[in-house]
C-alpha positions as CSV (number, residue, x, y, z in Angstrom):
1,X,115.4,140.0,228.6
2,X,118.7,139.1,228.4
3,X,121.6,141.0,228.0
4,X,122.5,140.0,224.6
5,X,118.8,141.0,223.5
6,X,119.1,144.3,225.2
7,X,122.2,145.4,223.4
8,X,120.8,144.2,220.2
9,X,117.7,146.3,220.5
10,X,119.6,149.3,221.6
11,X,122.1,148.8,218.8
12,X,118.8,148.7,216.4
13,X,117.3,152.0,217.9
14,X,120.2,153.6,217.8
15,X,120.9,152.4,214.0
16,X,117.1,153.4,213.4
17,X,117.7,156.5,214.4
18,X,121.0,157.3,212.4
19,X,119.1,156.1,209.8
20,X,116.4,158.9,210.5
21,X,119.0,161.4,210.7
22,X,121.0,160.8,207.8
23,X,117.2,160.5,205.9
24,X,116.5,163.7,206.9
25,X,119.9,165.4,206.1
26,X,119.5,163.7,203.0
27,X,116.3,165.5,201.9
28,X,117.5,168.5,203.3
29,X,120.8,168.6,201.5
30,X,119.2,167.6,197.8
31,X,116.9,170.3,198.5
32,X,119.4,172.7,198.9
33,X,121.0,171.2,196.1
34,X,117.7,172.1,194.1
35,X,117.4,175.1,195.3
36,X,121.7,176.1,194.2
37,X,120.5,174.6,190.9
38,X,117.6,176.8,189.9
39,X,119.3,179.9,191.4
40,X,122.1,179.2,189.0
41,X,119.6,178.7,186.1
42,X,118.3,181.9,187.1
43,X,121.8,183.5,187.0
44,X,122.4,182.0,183.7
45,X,119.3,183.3,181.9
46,X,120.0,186.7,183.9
47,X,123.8,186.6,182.2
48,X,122.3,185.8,178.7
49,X,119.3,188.2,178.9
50,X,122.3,191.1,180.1
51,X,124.3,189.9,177.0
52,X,121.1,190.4,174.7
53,X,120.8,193.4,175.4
54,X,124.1,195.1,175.9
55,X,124.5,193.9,171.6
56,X,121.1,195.7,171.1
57,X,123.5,198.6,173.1
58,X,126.2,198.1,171.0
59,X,124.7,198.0,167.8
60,X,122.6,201.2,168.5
61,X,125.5,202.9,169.6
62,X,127.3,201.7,166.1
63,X,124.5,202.9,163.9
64,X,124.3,206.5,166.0
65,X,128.4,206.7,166.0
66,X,127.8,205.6,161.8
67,X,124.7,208.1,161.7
68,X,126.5,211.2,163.3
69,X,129.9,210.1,160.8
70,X,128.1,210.6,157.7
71,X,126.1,213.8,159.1
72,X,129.6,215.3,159.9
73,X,130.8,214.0,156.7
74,X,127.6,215.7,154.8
75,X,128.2,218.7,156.5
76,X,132.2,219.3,155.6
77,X,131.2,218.0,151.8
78,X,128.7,220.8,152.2
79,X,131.2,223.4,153.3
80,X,133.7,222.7,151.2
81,X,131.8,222.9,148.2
82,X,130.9,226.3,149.4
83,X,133.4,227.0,150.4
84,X,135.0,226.6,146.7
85,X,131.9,228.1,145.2
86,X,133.2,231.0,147.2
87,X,136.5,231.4,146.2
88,X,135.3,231.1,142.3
89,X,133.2,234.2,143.1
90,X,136.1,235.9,144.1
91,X,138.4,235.2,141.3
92,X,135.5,236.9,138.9
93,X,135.0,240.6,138.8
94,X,131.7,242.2,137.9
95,X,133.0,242.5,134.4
96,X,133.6,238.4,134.1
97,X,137.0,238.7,133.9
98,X,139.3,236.8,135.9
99,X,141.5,237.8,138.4
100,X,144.6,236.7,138.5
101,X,147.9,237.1,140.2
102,X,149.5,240.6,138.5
103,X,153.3,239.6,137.0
């Protein structure tokens, strides 16, 4: 075999073989590729679902804030009203007069 022939078989091995290497990194790197793809889907729906459900949180924590506004809101109506029921009482003597301030 001559020289010439010798080199050009090597340099074809060798090429073969970069050629096998950068195949294989190839693969290797789309599959990690893949893989950084469908963990990132997986973040993404994980955000989403999060996002769901904190406006379920927010809206339950609206309709308990607007729940506990109108109780409170019932409640000093209530008292009031009472509370001026009271005073009425108190302006009335057994007789059904009024009582009034004395001049």
């Amino acid at each position: 075999m001559t020289v010439f022939k010798r080199q050009l078989l090597s340099r074809k091995i060798l090429f073969n073989k970069i050629q096998e290497i950068l195949d294989t990194q190839g693969k290797d790197i789309a599959n990690k590729a893949q893989d950084v793809k469908e963990e990132s889907q997986d973040i993404v729906s994980t955000a989403k679902d999060a996002e769901e459900e904190l406006k379920d949180v927010g809206n339950k924590i609206k309709e308990a804030k607007d729940e506990l506004t109108d109780s409170a809101e019932d409640e000093i109506a209530a008292a009031t009203s009472a509370s001026e029921q009271k005073d009425d009482d108190d302006n009335t003597a057994s007789t059904g007069a009024t009582k009034g301030p004395v001049n």
